[in-house]
C-alpha positions as CSV (number, residue, x, y, z in Angstrom):
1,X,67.4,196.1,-29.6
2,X,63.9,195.1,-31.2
3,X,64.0,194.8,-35.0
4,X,60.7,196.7,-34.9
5,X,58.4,198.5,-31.9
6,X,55.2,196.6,-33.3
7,X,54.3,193.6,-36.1
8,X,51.0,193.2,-36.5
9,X,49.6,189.8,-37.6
10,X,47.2,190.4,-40.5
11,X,46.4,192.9,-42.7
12,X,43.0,193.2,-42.9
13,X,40.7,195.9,-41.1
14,X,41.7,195.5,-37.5
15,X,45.6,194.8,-38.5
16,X,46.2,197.4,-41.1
17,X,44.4,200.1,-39.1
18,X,46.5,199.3,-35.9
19,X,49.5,199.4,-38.2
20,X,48.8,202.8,-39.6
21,X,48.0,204.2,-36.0
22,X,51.1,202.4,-34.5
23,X,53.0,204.5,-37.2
24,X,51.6,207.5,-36.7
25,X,52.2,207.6,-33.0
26,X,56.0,207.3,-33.8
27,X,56.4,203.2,-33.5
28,X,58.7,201.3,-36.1
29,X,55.9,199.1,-37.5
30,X,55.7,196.0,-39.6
31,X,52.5,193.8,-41.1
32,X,53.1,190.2,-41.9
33,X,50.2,189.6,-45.1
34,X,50.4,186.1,-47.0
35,X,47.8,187.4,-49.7
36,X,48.7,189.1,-52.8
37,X,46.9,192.1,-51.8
38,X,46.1,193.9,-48.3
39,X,43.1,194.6,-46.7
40,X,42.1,190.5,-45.1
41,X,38.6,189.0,-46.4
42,X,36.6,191.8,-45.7
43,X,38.8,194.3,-48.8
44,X,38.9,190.9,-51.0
45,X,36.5,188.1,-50.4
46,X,34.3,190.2,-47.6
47,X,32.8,192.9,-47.5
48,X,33.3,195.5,-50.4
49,X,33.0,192.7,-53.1
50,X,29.5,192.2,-51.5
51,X,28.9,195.6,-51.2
52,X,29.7,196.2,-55.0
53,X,27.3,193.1,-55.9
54,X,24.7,194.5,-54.1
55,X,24.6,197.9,-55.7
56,X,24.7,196.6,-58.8
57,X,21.8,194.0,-58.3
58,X,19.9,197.2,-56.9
59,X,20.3,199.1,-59.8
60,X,18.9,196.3,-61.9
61,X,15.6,196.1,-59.5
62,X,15.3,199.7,-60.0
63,X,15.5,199.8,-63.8
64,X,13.3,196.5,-63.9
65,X,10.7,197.9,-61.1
66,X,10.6,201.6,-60.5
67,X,12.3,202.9,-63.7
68,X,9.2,202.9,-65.9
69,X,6.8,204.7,-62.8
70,X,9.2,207.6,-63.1
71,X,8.8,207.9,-66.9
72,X,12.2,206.5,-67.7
73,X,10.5,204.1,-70.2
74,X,13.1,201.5,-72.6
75,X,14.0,198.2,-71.9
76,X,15.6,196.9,-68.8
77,X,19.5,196.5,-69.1
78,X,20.3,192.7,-69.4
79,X,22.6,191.1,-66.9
80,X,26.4,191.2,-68.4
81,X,27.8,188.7,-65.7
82,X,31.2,188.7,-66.6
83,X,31.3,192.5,-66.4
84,X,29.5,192.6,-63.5
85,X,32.5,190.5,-61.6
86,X,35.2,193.0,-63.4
87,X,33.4,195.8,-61.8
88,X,33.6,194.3,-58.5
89,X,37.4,193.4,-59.0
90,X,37.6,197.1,-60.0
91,X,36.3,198.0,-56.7
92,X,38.3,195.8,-54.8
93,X,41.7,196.4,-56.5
94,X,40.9,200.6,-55.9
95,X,40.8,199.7,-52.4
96,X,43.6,197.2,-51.9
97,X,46.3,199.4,-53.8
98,X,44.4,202.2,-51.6
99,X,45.7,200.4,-48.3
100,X,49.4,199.4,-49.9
101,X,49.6,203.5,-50.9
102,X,48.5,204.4,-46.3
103,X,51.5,201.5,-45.7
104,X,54.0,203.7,-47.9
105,X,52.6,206.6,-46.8
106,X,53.5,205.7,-43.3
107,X,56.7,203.7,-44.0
108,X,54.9,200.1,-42.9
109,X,56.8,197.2,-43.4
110,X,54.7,194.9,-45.6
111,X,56.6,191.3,-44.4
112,X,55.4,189.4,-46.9
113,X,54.5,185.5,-46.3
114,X,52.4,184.0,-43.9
115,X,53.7,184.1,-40.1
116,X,54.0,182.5,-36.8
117,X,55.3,183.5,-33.5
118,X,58.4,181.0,-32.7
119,X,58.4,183.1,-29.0
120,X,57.7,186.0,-27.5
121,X,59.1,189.1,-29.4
122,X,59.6,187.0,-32.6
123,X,57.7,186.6,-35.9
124,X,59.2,184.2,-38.5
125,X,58.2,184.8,-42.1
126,X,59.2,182.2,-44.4
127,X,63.0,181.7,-43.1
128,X,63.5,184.9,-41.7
129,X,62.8,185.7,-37.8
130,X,62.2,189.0,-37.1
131,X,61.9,190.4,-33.5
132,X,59.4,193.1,-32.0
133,X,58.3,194.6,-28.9
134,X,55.3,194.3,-29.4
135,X,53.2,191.3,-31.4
136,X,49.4,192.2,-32.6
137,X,47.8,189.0,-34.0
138,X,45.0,190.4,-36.2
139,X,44.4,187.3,-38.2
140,X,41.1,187.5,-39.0
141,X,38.1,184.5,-38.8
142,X,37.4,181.9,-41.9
143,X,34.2,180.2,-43.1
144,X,32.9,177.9,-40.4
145,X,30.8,174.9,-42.1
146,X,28.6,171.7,-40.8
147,X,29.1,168.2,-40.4
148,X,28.3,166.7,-44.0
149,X,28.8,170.0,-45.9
150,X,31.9,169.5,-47.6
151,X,32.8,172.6,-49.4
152,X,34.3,172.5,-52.8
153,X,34.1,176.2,-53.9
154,X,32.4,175.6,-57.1
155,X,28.9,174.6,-56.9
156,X,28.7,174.5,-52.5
157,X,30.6,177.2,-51.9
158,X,31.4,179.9,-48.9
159,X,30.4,183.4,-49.4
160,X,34.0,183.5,-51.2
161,X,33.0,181.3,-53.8
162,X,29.6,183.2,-54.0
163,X,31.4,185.9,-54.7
164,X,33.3,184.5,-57.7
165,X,30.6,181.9,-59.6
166,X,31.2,181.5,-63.3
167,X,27.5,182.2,-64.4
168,X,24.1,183.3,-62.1
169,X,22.7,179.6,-60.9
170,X,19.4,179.3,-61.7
171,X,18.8,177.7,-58.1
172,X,20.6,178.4,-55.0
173,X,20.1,176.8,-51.3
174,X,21.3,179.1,-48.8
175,X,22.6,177.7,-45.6
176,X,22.4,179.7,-42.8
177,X,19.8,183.3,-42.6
178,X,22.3,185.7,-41.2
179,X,23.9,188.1,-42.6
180,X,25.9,187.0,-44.9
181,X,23.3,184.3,-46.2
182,X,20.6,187.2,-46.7
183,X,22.9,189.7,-48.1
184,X,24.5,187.5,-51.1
185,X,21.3,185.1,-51.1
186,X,19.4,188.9,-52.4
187,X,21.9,189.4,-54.6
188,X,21.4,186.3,-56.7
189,X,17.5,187.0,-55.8
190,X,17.9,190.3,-57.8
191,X,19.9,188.7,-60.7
192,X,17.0,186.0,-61.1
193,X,18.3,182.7,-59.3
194,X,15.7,180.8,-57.3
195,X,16.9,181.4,-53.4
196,X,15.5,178.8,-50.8
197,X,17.3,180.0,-47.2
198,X,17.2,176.7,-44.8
199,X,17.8,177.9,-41.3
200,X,18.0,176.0,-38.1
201,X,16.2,178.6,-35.4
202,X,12.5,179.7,-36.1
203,X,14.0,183.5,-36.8
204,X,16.6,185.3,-38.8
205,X,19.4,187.0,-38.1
206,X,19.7,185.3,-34.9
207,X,19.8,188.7,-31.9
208,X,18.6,191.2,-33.7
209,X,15.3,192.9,-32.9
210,X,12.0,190.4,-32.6
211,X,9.9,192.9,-34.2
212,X,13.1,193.8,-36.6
213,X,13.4,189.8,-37.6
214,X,9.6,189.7,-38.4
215,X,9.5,192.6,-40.6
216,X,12.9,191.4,-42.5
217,X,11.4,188.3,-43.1
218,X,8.2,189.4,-44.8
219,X,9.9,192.0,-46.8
220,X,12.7,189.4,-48.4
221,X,10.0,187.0,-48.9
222,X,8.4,189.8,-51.0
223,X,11.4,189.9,-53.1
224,X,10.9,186.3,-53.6
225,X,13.3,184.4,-51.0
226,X,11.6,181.3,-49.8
227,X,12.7,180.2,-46.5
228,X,12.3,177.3,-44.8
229,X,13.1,177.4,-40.5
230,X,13.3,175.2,-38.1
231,X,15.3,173.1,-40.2
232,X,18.6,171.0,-39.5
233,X,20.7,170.3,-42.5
234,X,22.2,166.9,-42.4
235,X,24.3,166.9,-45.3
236,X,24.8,168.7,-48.4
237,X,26.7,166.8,-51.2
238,X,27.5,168.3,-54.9
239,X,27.5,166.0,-58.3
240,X,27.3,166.7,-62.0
241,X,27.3,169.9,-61.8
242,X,23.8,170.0,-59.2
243,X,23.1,169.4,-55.4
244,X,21.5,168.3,-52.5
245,X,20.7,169.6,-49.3
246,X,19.0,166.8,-46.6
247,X,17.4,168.7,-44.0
248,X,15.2,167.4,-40.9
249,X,12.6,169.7,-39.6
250,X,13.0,170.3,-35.6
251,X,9.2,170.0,-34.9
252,X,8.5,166.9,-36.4
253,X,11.8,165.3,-37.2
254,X,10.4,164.8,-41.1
255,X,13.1,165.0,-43.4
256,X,13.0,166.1,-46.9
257,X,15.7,167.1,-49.6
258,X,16.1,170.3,-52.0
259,X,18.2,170.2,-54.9
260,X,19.7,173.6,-56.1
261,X,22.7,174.3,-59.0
262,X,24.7,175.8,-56.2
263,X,24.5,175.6,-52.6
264,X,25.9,179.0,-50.2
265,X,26.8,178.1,-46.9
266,X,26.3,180.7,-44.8
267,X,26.8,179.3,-41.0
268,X,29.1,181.9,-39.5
269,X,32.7,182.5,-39.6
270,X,35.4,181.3,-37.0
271,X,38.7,182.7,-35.6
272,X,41.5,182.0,-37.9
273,X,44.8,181.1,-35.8
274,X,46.2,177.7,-37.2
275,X,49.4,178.1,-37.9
276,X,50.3,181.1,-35.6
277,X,52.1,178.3,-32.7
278,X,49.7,179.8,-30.1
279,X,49.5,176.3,-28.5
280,X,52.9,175.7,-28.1
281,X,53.8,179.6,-26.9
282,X,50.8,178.6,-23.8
283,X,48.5,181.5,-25.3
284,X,45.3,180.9,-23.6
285,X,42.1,180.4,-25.4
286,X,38.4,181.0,-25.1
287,X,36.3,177.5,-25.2
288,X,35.1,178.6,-28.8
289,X,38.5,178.6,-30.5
290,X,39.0,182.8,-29.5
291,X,42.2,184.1,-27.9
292,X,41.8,185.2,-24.6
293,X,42.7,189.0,-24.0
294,X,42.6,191.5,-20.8
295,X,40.8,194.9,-21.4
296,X,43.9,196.2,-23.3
297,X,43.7,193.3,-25.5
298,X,46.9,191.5,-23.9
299,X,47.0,187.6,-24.0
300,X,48.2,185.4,-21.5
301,X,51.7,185.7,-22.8
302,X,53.4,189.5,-22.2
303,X,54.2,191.1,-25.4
304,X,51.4,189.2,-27.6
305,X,48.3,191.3,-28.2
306,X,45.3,189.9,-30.3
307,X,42.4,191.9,-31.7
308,X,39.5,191.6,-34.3
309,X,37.8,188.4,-35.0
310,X,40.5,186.4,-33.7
311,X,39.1,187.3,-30.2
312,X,35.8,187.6,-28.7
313,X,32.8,190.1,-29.5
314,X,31.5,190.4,-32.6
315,X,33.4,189.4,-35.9
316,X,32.6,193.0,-37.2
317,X,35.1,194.8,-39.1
318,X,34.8,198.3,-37.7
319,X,34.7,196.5,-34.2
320,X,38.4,195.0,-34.8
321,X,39.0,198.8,-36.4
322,X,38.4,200.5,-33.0
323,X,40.6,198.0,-30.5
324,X,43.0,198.5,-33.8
325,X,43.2,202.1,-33.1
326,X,42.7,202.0,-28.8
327,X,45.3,198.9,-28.7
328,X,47.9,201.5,-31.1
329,X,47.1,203.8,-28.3
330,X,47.9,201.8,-25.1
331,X,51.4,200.6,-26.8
332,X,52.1,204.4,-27.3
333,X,51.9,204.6,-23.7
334,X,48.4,206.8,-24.3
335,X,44.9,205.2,-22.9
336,X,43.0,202.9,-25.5
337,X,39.2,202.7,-25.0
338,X,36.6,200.8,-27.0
339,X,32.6,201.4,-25.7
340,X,31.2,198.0,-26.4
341,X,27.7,198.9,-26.2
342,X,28.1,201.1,-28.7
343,X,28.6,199.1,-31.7
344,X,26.2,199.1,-35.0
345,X,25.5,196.0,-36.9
346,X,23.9,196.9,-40.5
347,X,22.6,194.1,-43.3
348,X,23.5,196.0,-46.7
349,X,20.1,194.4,-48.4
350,X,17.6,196.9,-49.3
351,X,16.0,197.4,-47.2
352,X,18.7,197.7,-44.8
353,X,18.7,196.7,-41.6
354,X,20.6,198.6,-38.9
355,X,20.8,198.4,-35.1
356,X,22.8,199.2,-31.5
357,X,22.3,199.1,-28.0
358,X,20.4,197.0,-26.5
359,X,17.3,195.2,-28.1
360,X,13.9,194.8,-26.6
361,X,14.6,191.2,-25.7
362,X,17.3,192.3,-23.6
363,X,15.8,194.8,-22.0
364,X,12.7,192.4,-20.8
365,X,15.6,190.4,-19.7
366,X,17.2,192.3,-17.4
367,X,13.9,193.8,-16.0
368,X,15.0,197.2,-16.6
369,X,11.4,199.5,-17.3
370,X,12.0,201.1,-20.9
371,X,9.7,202.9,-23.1
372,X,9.8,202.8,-27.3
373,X,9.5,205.1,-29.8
374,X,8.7,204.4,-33.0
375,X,7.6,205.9,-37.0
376,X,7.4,203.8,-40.0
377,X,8.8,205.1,-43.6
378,X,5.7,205.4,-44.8
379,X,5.2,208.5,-42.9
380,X,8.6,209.8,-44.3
381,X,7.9,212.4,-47.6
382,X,12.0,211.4,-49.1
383,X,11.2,207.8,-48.3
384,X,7.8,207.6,-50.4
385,X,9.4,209.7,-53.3
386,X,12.3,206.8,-54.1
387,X,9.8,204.2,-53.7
388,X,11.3,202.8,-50.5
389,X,8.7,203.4,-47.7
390,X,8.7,200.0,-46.3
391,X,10.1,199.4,-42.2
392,X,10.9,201.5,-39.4
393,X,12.9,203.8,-37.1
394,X,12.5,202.0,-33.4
395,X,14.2,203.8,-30.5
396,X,14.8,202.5,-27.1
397,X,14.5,204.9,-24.3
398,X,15.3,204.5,-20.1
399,X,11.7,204.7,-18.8
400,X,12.8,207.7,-16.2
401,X,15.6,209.3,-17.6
402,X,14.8,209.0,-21.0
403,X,18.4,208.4,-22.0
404,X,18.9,206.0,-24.9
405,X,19.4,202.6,-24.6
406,X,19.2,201.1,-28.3
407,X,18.0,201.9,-31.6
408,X,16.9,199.5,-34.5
409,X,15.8,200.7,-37.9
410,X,14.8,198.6,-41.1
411,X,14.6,201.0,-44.2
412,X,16.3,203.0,-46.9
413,X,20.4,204.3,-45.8
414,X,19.8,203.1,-42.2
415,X,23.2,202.0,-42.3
416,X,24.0,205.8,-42.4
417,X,21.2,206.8,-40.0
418,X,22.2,204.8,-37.3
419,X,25.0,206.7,-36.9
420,X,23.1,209.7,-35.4
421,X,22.0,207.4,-32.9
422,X,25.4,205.6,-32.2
423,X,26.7,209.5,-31.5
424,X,23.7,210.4,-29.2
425,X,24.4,207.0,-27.0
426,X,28.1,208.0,-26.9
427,X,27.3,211.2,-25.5
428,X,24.7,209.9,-23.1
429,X,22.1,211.8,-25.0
430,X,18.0,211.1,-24.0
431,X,15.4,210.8,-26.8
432,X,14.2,214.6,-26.3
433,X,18.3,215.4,-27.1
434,X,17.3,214.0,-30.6
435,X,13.6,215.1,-30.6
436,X,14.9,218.7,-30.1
437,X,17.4,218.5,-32.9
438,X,16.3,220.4,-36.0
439,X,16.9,217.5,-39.5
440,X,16.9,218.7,-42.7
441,X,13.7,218.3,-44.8
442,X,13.1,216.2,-46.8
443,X,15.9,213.7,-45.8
444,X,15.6,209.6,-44.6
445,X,17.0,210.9,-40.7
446,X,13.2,212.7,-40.2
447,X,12.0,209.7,-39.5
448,X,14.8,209.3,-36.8
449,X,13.5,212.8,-35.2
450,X,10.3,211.3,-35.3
451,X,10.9,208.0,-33.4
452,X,12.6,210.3,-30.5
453,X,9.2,212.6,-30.6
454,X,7.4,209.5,-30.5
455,X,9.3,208.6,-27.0
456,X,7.7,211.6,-25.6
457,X,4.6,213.5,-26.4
458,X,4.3,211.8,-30.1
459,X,5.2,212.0,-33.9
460,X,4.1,215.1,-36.3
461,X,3.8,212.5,-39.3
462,X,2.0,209.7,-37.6
């Protein structure tokens, strides 16, 4: 008999969700975590920390910017640094003991120590092997870097280091403009520090929206973020307490060098899976270093599942959330479904930058006829009145059936509006569904309504 129905591999998002809903549908489960604390890099050295920098550094541009236009006149707070980190350790300890209190909750084996898989049906933790029917391997991606980039942590760091620097640089180079780079290179932005972005494409955020990408880029270079694209960094290399970043230019092959106090490299993330034995179990991988699955996220080997950033798709935590949950479901002997095409990606900078479905790129691409709807925040009353009027709600729409395709919005809480959109496409739902929908006034998801009207016979506000 199996020690345990399920041990999951990881305990971040996609590992400690699959965990609680393994439990909950009446399987024996256990987690294998060799941090301190649960919840993987997006509860500790991801996602909220950022999240908690970035409100902060958003409160500061409102006191500095808008504060005294809504006659709340005195002087603008000054930057406490070392508080500021404290806060964000508040934030992230609430929500790791928030995780470890759902594990107790639903008597979840935390198996401390970091683990491999010996065989099929085993997981050895330090020097104890413990067996399972089931094996989810939910370990999660790391920091991918360049050759000649040597990381140290300190002054070129990852986004965990940026996370954690002992005082605000008063330069930063920023290697890489996705998301990761944009988000924390704002942050610093906010908080004063000089942010150069170097980026190898001639666009950020590499496939998102063309007209999206534009509008991004003017409005961060309006918060003072100098970027510099086209460029190939050749090295970076940190000493007394400065560096340098050597970059050649792709049209012209000129080089030239920038020298910053810290140096963020921001060039993606990659699946973490040393250590787990996959090689030597025959676990197939993907040419990019994922684990292969099947459509209920089975490897090559039977009774070894894998999920998350550790296969493919995109290394979004709510993405490895859902095949947590569906992959719960299928070893419960119930049916596990994840709709792909309807996954939002959202940039927490301000303004925010939300999308899902298909782009307009895409659509040219596959020749299909498509028609677009679209109303900028200026025409939105709530938007004006917080001073946050700049982007855009841009809705995709099937040419003859009207049914939506994608949706793409740059602007205040479109992380929260695109959510209307993700439920419409779930449903099937055509831009007049939306159009015909009465929103609250005065609310941010007007403008929403509007971009659906303005698939058919127009806006009101534009």
């Amino acid at each position: 008999m199996a020690e345990f129905d399920v041990i999951v591999i990881g305990a971040g998002p996609g590992g400690y969700v699959c965990a609680i809903r393994c439990a909950q549908l009446g399987l024996k489960t256990a987690v294998v975590e060799g941090r301190e604390t649960l919840g993987g890099t997006c509860l500790n050295v991801g996602c909220i920390p950022s999240k908690a920098l970035l409100h902060a550094s958003h409160s500061l541009h409102d006191a500095e910017h808008n504060f005294a236009r809504m006659g709340l006149v005195g002087a603008a707070p000054k930057v406490d640094w070392a508080q500021m980190l404290s806060y964000k350790d508040e934030v992230i300890g609430q929500n790791t003991k928030g995780i470890e209190f759902l594990f107790k909750k639903n008597k979840i084996t935390w198996l401390k120590g970091w683990g491999s898989i010996p065989a099929a049906g085993q997981v050895k933790v330090g020097d104890e092997v413990h067996t399972a029917r089931h094996i989810v391997i939910a370990t999660g991606s790391e920091p991918s870097s360049l050759p000649g980039v040597d990381v140290d942590e300190k002054v070129i760091v990852t986004s965990t280091g940026a996370l954690a620097l002992p005082k605000i640089p008063k330069s930063m180079v920023v290697i890489g403009a996705g998301v990761i780079g944009l988000e924390l290179g704002s942050v610093y932005a906010r908080l004063g520090t000089k942010v150069t972005v170097v980026e190898f494409l001639d666009v950020v955020t590499p496939g998102m929206d063309g007209e999206v990408q534009k509008t991004f880029q003017r409005l961060l270079k309006r918060q003072g973020l100098d970027f510099i694209m086209g460029a190939a960094v050749q090295k970076a290399e940190a000493g007394k307490g400065k560096a340098t970043v050597t970059y050649k230019l792709r049209k012209d092959d000129s080089e030239a060098v920038l020298e910053a106090d810290c140096v963020l490299v921001a060039t993606g993330r990659k699946p973490f899976t040393d250590g787990l034995g996959l090689a030597a179990l025959g676990v197939e991988m993907e040419p990019r270093g994922q684990i292969r699955t099947d459509p209920h996220w089975q490897t090559s080997v039977p009774g070894i599942h894998a999920i998350g950033d550790a296969i493919a798709g995109p290394m979004l935590a709510h993405k490895a959330e859902d095949e947590g949950m569906a992959l719960a479901e299928v070893l419960a002997g119930k049916h596990g479904h994840v709709n792909y095409d309807v996954i939002p990606g959202v940039i927490y900078t301000a303004p925010e930058v939300a999308s899902v479905g298909k782009t307009e790129e895409a659509l040219k691409a596959e020749g299909r006829a498509y028609k677009v709807g679209k109303f900028s925040f200026m025409g939105n009353g709530r938007a004006k009145a917080v001073f946050q009027g700049d982007g855009f709600v841009k809705i995709l729409a099937d040419k003859e059936t009207d049914r939506v395709l994608g949706a793409h919005i740059i602007g205040p809480a479109a992380g929260e509006l695109i959510h209307e959109l993700c439920v419409g496409m779930e449903f099937g739902a055509s831009a007049q569904d939306i159009a015909l929908t009465c929103h609250a006034h005065p609310t941010f998801s007007e403008a929403v309504r509007e971009a659906a009207l303005a698939c058919g016979d127009g806006p009101i506000h534009s």
